[in-house]
C-alpha positions in Angstrom: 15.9 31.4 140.0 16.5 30.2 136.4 15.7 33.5 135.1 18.3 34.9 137.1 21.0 32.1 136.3 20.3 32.7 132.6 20.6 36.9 133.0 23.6 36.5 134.8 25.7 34.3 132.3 24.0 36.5 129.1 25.9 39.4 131.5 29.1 37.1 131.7 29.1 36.8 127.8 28.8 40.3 127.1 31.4 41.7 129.6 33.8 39.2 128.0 33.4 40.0 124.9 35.9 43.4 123.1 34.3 46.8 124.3 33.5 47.0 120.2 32.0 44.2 120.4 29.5 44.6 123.1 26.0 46.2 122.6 25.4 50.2 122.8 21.9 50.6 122.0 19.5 47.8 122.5 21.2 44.9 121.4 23.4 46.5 118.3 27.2 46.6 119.3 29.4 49.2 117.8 30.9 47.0 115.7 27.3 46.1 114.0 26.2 49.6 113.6 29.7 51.2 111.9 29.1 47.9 109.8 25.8 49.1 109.1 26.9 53.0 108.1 29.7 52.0 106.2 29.6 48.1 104.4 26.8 48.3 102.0 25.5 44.2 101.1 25.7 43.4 97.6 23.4 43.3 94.8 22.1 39.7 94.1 23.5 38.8 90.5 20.4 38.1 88.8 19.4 41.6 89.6 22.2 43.6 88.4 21.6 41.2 85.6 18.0 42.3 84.7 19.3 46.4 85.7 22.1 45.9 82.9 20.0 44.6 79.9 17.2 46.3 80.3 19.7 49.9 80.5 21.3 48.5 77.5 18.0 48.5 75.8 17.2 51.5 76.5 21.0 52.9 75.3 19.9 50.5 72.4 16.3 53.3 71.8 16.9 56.5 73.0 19.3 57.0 70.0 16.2 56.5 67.5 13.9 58.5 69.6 16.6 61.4 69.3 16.9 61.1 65.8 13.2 61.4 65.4 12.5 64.1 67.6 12.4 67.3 66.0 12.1 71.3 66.8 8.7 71.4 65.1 6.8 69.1 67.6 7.1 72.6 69.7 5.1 74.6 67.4 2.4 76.0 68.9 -0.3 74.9 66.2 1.2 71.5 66.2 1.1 71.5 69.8 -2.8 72.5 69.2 -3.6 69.7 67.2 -2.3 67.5 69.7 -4.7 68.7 72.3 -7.0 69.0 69.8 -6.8 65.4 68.6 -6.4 64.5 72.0 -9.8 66.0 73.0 -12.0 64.6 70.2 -10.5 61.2 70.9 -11.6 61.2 74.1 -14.9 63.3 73.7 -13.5 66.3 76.3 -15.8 68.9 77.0 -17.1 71.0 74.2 -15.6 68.2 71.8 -17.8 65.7 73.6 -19.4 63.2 70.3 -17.8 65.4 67.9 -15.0 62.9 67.1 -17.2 60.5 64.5 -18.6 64.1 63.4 -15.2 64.9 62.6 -14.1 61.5 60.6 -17.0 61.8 58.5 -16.3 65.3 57.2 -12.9 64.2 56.7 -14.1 61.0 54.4 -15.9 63.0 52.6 -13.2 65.1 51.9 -11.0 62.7 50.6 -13.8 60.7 48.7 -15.4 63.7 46.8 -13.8 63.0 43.4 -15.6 59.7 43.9 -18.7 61.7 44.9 -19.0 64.2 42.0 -18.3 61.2 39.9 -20.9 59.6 40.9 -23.0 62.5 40.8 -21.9 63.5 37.1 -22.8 59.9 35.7 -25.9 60.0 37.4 -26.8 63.5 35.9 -25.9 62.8 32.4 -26.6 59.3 31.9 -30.3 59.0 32.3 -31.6 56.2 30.5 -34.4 54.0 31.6 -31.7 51.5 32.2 -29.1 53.3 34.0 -32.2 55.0 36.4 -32.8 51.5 37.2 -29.4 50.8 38.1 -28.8 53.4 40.1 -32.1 52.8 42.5 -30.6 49.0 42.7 -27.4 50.6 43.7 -29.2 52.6 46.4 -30.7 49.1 47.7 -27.3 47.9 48.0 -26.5 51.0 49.8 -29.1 50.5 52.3 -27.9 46.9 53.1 -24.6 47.6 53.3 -25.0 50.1 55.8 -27.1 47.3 57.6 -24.8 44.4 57.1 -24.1 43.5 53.7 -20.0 42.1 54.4 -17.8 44.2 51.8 -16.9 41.2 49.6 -21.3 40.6 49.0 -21.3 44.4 48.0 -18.2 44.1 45.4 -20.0 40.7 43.9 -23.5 42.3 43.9 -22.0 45.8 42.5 -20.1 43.9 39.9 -22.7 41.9 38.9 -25.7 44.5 38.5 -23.6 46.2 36.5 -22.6 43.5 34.1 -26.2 42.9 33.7 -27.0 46.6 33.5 -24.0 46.8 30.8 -25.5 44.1 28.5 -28.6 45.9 27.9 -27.2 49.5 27.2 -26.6 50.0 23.4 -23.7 52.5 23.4 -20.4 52.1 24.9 -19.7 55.3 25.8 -22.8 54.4 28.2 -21.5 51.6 28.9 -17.9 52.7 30.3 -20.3 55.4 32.3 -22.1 52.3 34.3 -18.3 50.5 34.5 -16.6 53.4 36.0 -19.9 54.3 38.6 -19.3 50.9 39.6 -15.0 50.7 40.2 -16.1 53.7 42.4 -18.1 52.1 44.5 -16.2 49.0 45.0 -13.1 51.4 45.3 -15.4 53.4 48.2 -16.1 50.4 50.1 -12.6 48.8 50.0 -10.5 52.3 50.9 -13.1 54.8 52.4 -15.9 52.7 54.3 -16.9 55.6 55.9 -17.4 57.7 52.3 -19.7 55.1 51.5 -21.9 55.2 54.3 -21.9 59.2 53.8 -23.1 58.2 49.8 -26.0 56.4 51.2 -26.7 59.2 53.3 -26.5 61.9 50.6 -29.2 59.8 48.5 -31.3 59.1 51.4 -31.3 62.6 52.5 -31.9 63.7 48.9 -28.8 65.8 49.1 -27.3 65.4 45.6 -25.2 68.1 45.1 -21.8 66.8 45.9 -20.7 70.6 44.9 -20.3 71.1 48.3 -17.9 69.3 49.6 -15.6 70.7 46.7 -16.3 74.1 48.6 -15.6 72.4 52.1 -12.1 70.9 50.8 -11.3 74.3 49.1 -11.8 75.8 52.5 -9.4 73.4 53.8 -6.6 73.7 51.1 -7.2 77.9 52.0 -6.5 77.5 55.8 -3.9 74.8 55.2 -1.5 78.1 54.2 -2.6 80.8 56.9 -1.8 80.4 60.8 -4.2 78.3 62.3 -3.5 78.9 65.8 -6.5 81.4 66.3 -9.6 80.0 65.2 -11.3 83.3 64.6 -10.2 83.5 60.7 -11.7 80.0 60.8 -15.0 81.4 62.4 -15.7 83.6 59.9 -15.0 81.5 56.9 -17.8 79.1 58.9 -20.3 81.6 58.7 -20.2 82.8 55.7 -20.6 79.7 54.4 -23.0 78.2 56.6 -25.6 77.1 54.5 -23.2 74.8 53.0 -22.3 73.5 56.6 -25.9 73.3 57.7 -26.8 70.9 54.7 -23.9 68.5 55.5 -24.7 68.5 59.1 -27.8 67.0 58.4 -26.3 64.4 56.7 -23.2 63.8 59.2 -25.6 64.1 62.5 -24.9 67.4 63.8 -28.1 68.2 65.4 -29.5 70.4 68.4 -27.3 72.2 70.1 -24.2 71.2 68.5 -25.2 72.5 65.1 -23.7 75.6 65.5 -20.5 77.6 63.5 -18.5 77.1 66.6 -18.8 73.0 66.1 -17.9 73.4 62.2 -15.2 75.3 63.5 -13.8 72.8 65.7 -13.6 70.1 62.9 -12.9 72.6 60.3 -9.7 73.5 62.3 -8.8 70.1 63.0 -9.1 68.9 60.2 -6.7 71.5 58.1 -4.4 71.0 61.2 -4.0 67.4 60.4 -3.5 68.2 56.5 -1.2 70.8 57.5 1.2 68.4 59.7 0.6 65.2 58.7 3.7 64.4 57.8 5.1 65.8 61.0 2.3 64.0 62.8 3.4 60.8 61.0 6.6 61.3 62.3 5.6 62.2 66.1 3.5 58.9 66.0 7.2 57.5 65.5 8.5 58.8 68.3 6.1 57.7 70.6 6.1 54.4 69.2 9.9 54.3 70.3 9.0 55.7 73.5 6.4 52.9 74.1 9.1 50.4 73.3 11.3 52.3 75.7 9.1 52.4 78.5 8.8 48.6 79.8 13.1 48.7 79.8 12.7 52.5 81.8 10.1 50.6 84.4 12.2 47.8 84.9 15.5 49.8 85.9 13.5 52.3 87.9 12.2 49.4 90.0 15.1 47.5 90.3 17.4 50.8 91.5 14.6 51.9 93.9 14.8 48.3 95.5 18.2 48.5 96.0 19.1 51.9 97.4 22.3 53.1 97.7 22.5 53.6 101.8 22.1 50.1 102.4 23.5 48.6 99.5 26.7 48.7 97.6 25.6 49.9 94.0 27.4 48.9 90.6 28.8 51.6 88.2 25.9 50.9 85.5 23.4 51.7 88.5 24.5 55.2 89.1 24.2 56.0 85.4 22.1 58.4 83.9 18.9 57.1 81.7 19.3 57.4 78.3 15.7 58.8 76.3 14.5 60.0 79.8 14.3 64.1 78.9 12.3 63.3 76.2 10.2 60.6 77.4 9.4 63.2 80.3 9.1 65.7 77.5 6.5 63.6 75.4 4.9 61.0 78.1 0.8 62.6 78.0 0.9 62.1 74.4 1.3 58.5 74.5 -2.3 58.1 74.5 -2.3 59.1 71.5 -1.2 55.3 70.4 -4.4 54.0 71.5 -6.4 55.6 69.4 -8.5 53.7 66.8 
């Protein structure tokens, strides 16, 4: 009976309330659902707030991403070496374990002045003295690619040679051991890598540094022809192969990887990088711009897909274009690129 009583004066409200006013569908009058089409609710403050500084940050980067972008990041070869750098980074498919491969060749390629220095002093200074020296050297060698720290190998380097120094009788033998040694220490402070690859040459046996003055001419050749094929590359590879073979056996290419098409591979990278490294210098700009734009982009994306225009009423600043966002679209799978070590 007190259901009914309670129906029945719900029923009295509603019939005297406005025909507008009184439901239509369940318990939505017309008045609440033209409210609903038509008044949008405001944006909360603090959120139109967070929307407007981080767009102004972004107005604030796209400008220098704009001004570092540049026709030449289309090129197809520099679009090669990005894929290329890409996949021996992350070890992808046929350049799976190649990447350390790769770094090696390259330090020894920039340290082979140092190399055939070395190997030049130790050819024509052969005293008893100076044989001695460079066996202790080789013992230093060996423990620094253990676990010698770099400031033990400059003090021990330094101070072999001082002693070596004191017993040779002419100086022009004596600047020979000086300079052997500032190579060294140079080595292990600028091209840690290079040095590992010295101790590997003398372990190996492999003292004709000759060939890595044929390996960088290669390099300097292909650094001026179109590098997009690598078939020109190819055949370079073989015909010098020997020379390839004898520094893969120092660099760790073995078994089925030792083969033209992996010398290839680095070969071709390699002159890539020499080739563009100044446009690569400048692409790792760009990205670093788009990394700084990216947390600002996230930020208004969220905040405008959390407030959608059909239910509410959006600010001028939230209808406006992204600044940086053709580009960033452009450029985005290269960002990994920052991660690299």
């Amino acid at each position: 009976m007190k259901s009914n009583n309670k129906e029945a004066t719900q029923l009295n409200s509603t019939l005297s309330q406005p025909w507008w006013n009184r439901p239509l569908w369940g318990n939505q009058s017309i008045w609440e659902r033209l409210k609903g089409m038509f008044i949008r609710e405001p944006i909360p403050e603090s959120s139109i707030f967070l929307h407007d500084r981080a767009l102004a940050q972004l107005k604030k980067i796209a400008p220098l991403i704009e001004g570092v972008n540049d026709a030449k990041f289309g090129h197809p070869e520099f679009i090669l070496l990005l894929k290329m750098r890409a996949s021996f980074n992350q070890g992808l498919g046929e350049y799976k374990g190649l990447k350390e491969n790769s770094e090696m060749v390259k330090a020894a390629l920039d340290a082979k002045d140092s190399f055939l220095t070395v190997e030049e002093t130790e050819f024509q200074y052969r005293s008893y003295t100076q044989q001695n020296f460079y066996e202790e050297i080789f013992k230093l060698l060996d423990l620094f690619e253990k676990d010698l720290m770099q400031e033990d190998f400059h003090q021990a380097v330094e101070n072999l040679a001082e002693q070596t120094t004191q017993k040779l009788k002419t100086e022009e033998g004596v600047q020979a051991i000086q300079s052997y040694s500032k190579e060294l220490q140079r080595l292990s402070s600028e091209h840690k890598l290079a040095l590992r690859l010295l101790y590997l040459f003398k372990r190996y046996e492999l003292t004709d540094f000759s060939i890595l003055k044929k390996i960088s001419e290669l390099v300097s050749f292909f650094e001026k022809e179109e590098l997009h094929d690598p078939k020109q590359v190819l055949i370079q590879i073989k015909v010098n192969y020997g020379i390839f073979e004898k520094l893969g056996e120092i660099i760790g290419i073995t078994g089925k990887k030792n083969n033209p098409d992996t010398y290839t591979k680095i070969i071709q990278y390699i002159a890539l990088m020499e080739k563009h490294k100044d446009s690569y210098s400048q692409f790792k700009r760009l990205l670093s711009y788009l990394k700084e734009w990216q947390d600002p982009y996230e930020t208004v994306v969220t905040l405008r897909e959390e407030y959608p225009a059909k239910v509410y009423k959006l600010p001028k600043t939230f209808r406006e274009e992204i600044p940086g966002l053709s580009l960033y679209e452009k450029y985005k799978s290269s960002l990994i690129l920052l991660n690299e070590k």
